[in-house]
Backbone as CSV, one residue per row, in Angstrom:
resi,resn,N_x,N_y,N_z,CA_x,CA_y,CA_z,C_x,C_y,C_z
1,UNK,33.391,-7.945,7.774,33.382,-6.693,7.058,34.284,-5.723,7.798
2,UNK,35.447,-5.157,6.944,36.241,-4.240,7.647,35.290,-2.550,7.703
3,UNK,36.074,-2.701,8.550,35.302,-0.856,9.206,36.263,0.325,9.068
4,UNK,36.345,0.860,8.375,37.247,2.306,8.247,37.122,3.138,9.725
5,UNK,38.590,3.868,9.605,38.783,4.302,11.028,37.610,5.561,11.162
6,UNK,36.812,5.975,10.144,36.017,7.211,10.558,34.553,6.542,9.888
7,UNK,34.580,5.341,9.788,33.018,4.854,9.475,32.475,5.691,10.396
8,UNK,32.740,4.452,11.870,31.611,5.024,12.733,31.056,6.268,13.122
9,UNK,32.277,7.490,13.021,31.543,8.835,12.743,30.666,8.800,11.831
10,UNK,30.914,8.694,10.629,30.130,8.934,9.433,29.242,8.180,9.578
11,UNK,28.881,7.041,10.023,27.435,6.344,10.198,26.759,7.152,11.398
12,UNK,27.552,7.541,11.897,26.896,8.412,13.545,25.746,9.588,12.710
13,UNK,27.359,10.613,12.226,26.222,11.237,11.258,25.283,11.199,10.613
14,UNK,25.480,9.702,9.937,24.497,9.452,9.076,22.926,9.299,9.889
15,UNK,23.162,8.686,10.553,21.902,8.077,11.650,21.262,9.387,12.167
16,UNK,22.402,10.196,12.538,21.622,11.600,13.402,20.846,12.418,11.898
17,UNK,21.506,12.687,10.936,20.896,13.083,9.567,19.476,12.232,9.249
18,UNK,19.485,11.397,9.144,17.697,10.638,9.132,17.190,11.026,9.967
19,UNK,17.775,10.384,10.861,16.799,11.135,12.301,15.927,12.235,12.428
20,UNK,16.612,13.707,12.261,16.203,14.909,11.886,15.554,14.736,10.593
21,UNK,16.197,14.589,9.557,14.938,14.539,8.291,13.421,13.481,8.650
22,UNK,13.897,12.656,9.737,12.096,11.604,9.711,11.394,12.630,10.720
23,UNK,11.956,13.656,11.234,11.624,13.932,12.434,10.756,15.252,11.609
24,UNK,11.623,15.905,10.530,10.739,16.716,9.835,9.731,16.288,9.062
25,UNK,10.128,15.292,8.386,9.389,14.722,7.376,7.389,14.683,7.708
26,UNK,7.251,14.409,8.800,5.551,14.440,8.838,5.361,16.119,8.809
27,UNK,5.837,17.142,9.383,5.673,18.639,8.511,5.673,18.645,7.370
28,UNK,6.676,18.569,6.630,6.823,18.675,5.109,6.210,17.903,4.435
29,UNK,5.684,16.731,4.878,5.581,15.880,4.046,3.903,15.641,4.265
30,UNK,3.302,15.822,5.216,2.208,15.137,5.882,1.785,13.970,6.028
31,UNK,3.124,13.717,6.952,3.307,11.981,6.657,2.279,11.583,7.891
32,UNK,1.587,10.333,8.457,0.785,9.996,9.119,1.887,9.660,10.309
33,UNK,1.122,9.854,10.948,2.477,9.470,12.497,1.505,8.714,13.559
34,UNK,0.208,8.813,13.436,-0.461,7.798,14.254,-0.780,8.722,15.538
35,UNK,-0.140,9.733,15.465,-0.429,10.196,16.839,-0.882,11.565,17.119
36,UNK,-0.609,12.097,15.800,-1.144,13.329,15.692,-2.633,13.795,14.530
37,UNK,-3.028,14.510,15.153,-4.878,13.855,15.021,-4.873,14.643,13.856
38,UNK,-4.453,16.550,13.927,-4.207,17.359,13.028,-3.814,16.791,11.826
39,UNK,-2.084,16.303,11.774,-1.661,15.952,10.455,-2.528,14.655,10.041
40,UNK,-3.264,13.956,10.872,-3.908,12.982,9.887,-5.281,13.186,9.355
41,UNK,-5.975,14.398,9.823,-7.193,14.929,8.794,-6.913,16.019,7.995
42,UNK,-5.445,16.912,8.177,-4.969,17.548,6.777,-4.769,16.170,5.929
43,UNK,-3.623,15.230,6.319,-3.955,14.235,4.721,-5.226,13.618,4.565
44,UNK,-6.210,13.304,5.252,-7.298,12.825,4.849,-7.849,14.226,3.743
45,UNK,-7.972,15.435,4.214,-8.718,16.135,3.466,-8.219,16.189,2.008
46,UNK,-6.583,16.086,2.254,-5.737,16.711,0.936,-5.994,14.986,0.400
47,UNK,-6.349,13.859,0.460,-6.579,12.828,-0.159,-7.914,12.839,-0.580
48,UNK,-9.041,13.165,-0.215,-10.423,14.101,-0.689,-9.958,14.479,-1.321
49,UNK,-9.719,15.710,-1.159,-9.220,16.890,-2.273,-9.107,16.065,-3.677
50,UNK,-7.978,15.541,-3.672,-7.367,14.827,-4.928,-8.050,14.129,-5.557
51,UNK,-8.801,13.204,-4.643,-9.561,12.172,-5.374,-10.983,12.993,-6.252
52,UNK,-11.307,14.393,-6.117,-12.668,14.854,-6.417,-11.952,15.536,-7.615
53,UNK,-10.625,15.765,-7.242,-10.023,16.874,-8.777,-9.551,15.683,-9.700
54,UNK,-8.794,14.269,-8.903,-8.435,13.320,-10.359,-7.974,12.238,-9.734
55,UNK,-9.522,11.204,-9.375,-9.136,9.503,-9.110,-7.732,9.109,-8.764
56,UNK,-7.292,9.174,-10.319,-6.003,8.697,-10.884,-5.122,9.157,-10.056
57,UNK,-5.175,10.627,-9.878,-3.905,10.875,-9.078,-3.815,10.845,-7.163
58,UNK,-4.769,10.669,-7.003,-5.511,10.447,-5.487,-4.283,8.912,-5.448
59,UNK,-4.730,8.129,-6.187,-4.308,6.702,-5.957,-3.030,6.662,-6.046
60,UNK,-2.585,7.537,-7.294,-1.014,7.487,-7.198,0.068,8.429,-6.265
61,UNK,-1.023,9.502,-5.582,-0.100,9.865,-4.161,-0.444,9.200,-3.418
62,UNK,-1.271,8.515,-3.079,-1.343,7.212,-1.904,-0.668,6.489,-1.576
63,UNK,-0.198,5.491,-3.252,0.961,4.602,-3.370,2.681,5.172,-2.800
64,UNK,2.336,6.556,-3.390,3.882,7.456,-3.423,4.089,7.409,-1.692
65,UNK,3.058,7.855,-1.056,3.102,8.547,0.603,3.338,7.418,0.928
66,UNK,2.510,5.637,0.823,2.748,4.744,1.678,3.995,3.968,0.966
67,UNK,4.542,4.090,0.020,5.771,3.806,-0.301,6.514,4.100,0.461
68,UNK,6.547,5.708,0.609,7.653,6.807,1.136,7.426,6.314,3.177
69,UNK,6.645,6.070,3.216,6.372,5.862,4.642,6.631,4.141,4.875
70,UNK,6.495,3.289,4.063,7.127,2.665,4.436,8.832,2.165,4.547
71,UNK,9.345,2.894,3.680,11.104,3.180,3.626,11.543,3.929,5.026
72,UNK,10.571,4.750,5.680,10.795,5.409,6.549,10.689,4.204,7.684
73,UNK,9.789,3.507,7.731,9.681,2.896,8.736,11.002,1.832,8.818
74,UNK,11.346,1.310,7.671,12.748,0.526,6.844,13.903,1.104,7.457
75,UNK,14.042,2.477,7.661,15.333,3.124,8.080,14.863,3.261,9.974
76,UNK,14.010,3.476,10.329,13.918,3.333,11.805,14.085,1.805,12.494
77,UNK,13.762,0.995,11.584,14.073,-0.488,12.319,15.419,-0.708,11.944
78,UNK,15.764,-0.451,11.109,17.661,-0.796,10.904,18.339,0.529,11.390
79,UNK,18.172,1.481,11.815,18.609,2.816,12.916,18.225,1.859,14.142
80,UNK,17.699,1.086,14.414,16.894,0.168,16.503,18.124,-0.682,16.133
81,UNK,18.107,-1.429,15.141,19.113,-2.644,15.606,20.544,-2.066,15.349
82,UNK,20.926,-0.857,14.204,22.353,-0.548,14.033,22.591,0.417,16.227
83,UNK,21.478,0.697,16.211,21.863,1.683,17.930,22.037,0.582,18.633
84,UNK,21.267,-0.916,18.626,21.174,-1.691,19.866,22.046,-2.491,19.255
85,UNK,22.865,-2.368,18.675,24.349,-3.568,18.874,25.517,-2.834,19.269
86,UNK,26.210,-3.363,19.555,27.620,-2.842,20.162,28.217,-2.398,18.912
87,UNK,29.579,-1.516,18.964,30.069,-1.004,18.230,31.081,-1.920,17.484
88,UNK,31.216,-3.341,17.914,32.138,-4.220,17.384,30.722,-4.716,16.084
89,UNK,29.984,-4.697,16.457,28.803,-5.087,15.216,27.828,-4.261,14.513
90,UNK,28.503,-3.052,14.680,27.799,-1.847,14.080,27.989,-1.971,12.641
91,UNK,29.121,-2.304,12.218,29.622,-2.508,11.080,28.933,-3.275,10.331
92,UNK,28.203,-4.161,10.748,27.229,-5.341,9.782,25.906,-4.339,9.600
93,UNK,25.448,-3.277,10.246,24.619,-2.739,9.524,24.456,-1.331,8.922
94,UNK,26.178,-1.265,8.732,26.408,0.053,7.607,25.423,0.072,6.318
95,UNK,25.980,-0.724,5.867,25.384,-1.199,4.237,23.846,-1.160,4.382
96,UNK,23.369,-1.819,5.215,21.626,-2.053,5.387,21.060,-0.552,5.547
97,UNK,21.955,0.316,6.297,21.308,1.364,6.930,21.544,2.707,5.873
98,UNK,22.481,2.194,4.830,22.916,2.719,3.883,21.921,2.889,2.732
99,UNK,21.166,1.242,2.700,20.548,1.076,1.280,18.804,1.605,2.092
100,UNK,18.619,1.712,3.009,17.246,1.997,3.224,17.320,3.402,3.646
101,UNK,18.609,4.379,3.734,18.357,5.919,3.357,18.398,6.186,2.318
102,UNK,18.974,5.246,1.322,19.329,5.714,-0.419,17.630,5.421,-0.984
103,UNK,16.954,4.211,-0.470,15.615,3.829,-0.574,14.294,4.836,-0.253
104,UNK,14.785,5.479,1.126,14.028,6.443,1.612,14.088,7.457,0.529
105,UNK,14.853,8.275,0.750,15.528,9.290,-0.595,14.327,9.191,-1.698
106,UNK,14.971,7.898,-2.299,14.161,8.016,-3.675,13.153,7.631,-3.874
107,UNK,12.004,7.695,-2.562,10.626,7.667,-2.597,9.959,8.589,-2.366
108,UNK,10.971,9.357,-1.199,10.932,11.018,-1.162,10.906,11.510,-1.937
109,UNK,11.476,11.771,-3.308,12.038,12.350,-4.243,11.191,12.061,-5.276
110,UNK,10.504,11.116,-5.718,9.483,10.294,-5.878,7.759,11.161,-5.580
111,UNK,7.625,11.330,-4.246,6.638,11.866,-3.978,6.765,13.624,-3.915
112,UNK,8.016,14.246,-3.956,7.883,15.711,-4.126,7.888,15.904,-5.636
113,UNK,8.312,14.897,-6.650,8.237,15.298,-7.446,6.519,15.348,-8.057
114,UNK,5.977,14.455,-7.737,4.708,14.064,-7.924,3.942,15.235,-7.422
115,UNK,4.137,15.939,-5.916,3.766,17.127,-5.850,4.112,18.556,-6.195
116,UNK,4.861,18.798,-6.709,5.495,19.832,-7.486,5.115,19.645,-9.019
117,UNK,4.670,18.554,-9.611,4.031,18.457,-10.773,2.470,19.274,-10.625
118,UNK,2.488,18.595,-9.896,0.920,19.240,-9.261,0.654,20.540,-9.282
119,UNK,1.648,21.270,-8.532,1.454,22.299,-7.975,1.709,23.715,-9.205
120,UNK,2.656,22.717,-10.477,2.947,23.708,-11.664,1.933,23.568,-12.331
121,UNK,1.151,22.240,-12.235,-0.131,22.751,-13.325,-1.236,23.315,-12.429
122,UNK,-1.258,23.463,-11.175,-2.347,24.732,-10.582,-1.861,25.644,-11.167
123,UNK,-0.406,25.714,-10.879,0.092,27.479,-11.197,-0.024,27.982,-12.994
124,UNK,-0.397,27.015,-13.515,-0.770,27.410,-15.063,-2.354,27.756,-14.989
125,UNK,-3.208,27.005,-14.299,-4.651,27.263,-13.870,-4.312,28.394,-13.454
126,UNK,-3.718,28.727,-12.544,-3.948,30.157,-11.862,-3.353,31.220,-12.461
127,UNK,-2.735,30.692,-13.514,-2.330,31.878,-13.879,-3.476,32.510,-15.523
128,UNK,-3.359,31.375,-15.604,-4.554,31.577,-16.881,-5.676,32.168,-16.493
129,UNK,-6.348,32.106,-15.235,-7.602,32.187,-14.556,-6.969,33.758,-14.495
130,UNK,-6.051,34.335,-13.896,-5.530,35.943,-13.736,-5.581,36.262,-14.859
131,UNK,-4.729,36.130,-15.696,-4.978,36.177,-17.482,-6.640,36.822,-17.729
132,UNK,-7.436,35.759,-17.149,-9.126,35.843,-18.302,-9.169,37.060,-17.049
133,UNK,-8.886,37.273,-15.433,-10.011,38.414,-14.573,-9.213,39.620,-15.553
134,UNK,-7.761,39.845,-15.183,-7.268,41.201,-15.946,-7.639,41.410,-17.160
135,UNK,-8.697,40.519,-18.086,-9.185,40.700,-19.488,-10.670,41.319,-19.453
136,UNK,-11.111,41.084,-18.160,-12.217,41.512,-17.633,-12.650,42.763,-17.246
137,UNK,-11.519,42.740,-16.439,-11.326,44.133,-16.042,-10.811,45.397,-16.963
138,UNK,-10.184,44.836,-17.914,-10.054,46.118,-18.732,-11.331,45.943,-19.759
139,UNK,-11.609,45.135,-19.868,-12.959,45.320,-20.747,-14.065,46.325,-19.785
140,UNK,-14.331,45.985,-18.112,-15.174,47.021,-17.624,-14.442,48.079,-17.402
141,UNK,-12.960,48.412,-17.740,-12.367,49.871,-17.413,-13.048,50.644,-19.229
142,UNK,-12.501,49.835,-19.935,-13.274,50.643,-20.974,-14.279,50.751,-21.071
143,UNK,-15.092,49.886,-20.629,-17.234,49.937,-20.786,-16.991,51.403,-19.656
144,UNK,-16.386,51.562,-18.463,-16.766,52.806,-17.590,-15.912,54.024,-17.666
145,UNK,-14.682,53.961,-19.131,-14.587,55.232,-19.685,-15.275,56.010,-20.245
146,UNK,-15.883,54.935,-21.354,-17.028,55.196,-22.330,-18.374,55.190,-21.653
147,UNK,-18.724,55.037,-20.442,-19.893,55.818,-19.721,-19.673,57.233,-19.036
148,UNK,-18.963,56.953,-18.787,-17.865,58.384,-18.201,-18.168,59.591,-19.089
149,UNK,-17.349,59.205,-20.110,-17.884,60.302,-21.522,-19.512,60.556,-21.531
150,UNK,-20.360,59.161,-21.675,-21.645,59.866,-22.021,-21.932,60.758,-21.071
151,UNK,-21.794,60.286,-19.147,-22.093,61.272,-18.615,-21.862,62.868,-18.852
152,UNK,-20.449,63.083,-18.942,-20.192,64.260,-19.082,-20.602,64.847,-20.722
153,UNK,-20.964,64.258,-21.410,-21.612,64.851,-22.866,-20.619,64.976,-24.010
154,UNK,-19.105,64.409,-23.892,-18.603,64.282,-24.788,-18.552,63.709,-25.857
């Protein structure tokens, strides 16, 4: 496999670019890392959570997260062997290291979309729920105009 004279930058980049995104990814994502005690009883709770508001979707961010986490793990073992070969054989794992960030990506992409679905139909709950209190409230602003009046004898 021929190697273009600025691959190896651009795979350099590429490698340091995952890197930093896997490195964010358990913040943003609340991905399990095994080692941190915090992010793994926020997702336990937020997997509660889900499963008490909708089975269905409990199971299908499960699938999404251990999908998405396992592509991640896909791009860290082909990032070990593309770092631990020499640069005369770096080139045999462009392509590999290529198709398991394009893989990562779209499991990522995959699971934010799945949560951003989510998060627009709270925001219709919540907004409907504001809707019925501000309907409330002007119903007791008028019940305590119209006591208002009786007090004063109008």
């Amino acid at each position: 496999m021929s190697v273009g004279r600025h691959a190896p930058r651009s795979v350099g980049v590429a490698v340091t670019l995952v890197a930093v995104v896997l490195a964010a990814a358990p913040g943003a994502l609340a991905q399990k890392t095994g080692g941190d005690g915090a992010v793994d009883e926020r997702e336990r709770a937020f997997v509660e959570g889900l499963r008490r508001e909708d089975p269905g979707d409990a199971d299908r961010y499960v699938a999404l997260r251990d999908a998405r986490n396992q592509a991640v793990a896909e791009v860290q073992k082909i990032q070990a062997r593309y770092s631990a070969a020499g640069p005369e054989l770096r080139g045999v794992f462009v392509q590999q290291l290529r198709d398991a960030q394009r893989q990562y990506a779209e499991r990522s992409l995959a699971l934010l979309d799945f949560l951003d679905a989510r998060e627009r139909r709270a925001l219709i709950r919540y907004q409907e729920e504001i809707g019925r209190i501000n309907r409330t409230l002007d119903e007791r602003a008028r019940a305590r105009a119209e006591l208002e009046r009786l007090l004063r004898g109008d």
